[in-house]
N, C-alpha and C positions, 0 to 999 in steps of 0.2 A: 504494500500500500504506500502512496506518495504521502510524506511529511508535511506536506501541506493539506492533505485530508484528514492527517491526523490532526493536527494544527486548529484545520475548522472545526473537529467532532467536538477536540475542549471547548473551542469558542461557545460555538452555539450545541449544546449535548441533546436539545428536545425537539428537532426538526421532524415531522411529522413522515411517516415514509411515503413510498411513491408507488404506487402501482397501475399497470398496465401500460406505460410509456415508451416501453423500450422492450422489443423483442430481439432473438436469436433465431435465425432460421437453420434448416438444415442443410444448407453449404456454407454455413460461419460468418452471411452477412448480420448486421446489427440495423433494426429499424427506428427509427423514433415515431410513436404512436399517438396522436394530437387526441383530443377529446373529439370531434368529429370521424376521426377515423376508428376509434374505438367503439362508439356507437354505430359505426356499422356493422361490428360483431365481433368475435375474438379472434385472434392473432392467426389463425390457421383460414380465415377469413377475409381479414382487413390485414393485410400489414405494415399499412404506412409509408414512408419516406424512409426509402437504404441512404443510410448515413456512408458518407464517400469521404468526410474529410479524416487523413489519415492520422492526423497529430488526435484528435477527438476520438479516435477506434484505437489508438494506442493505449490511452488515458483509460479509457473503459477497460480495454485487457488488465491492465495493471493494476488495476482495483477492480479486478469483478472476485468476488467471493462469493462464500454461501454460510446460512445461518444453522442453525440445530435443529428446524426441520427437513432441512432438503430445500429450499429457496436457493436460489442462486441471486447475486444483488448487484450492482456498480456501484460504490460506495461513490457517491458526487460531493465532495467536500461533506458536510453536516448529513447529507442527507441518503437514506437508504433509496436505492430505484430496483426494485424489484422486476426480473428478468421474465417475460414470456418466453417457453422453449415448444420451437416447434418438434424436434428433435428429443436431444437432450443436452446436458450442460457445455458441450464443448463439440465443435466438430474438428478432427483429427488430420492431419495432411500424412501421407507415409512417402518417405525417397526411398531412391531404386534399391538402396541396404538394408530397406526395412525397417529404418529406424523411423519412429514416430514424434512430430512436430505438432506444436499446438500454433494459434492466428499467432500468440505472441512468442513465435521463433523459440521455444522452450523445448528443449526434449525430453519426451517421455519414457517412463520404461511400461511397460504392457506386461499384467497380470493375467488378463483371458480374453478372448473373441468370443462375445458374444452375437449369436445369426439369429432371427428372429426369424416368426413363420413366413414373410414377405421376404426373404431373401436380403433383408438389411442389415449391415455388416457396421458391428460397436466394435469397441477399443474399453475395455476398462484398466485404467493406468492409475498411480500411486494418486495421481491428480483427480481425477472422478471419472466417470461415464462420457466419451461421446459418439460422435458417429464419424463414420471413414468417409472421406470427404467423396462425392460420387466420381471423380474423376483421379480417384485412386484405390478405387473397387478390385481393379483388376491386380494391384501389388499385396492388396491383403488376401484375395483369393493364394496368388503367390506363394503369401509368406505361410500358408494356413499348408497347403498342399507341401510345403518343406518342413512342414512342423514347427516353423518359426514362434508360434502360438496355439494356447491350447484353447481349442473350439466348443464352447459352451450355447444348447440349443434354449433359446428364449420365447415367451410371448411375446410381445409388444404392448398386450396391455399389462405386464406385470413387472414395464422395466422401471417404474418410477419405484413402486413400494420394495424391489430388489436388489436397485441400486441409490435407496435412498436417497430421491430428488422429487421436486415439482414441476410438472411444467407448466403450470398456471398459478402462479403466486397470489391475482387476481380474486380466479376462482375460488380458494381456499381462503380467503378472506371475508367472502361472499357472505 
């Protein structure tokens, strides 16, 4: 987390949280979600405005966390912004080695491959849950067929309460 978030949380500690503002799709872009485009419906629905400015998508990486239920959040100076996940917490890049990369150039180390019934391919890493970015489907097939990971078969509706996450922080607030 940047010291100037931390900086703001002493300043102001009672800023009210935020939710449904900001999504996560499942290729790793970040949306910002206005109150008009919210009331068109939730996030798998509406998704708002794909946030393009890169110092701003940096700032979110660096500060997105998650709470002690499974929320995942961007801590924006004082205040919490609660993440909509189309997916799940993170979407995964893998290079031709098979080593696995998070949006924010981080490498991970890979606990299990999770496939779910629809042939969608997770990564769960010491980091949390995400999904294998689609246009590196074919390197986790790869690394799965060299045993580079061990392949766990999943639902899809049972990967929030399995891997302990939200993807509607919204919802659950409701």
């Amino acid at each position: 987390m940047d010291d100037l978030v931390r900086q703001a949380m002493q300043k102001w500690p009672d800023v009210p949280h935020c939710y449904g503002w900001l999504g996560l799709d499942q290729r790793g872009d970040w949306y910002m979600r206005d109150d008009w485009v919210q009331a068109q419906g939730d996030f798998s629905h509406a998704k708002g405005s794909r946030l393009l400015h890169s110092k701003l998508i940096e700032f979110i990486q660096r500060n997105y966390l998650v709470d002690e239920h499974g929320q995942w959040y961007f801590q924006n100076g004082p205040q919490r912004v609660f993440v909509e996940l189309l997916a799940a917490p993170f979407v995964w890049r893998i290079h031709d080695d098979f080593t696995v990369w998070s949006a924010a150039d981080e490498q991970q180390q890979v606990l299990h491959c999770p496939v779910d019934e629809l042939g969608r391919v997770y990564l769960l890493t010491v980091r949390g849950l995400g999904l294998v970015h689609t246009q590196d489907v074919w390197l986790a097939a790869e690394a799965l067929s060299q045993q580079c990971w061990v392949e766990k078969k999943v639902l899809s509706s049972e990967l929030e309460s399995t891997y302990h996450f939200v993807k509607s922080p919204q919802k659950r607030t409701s």
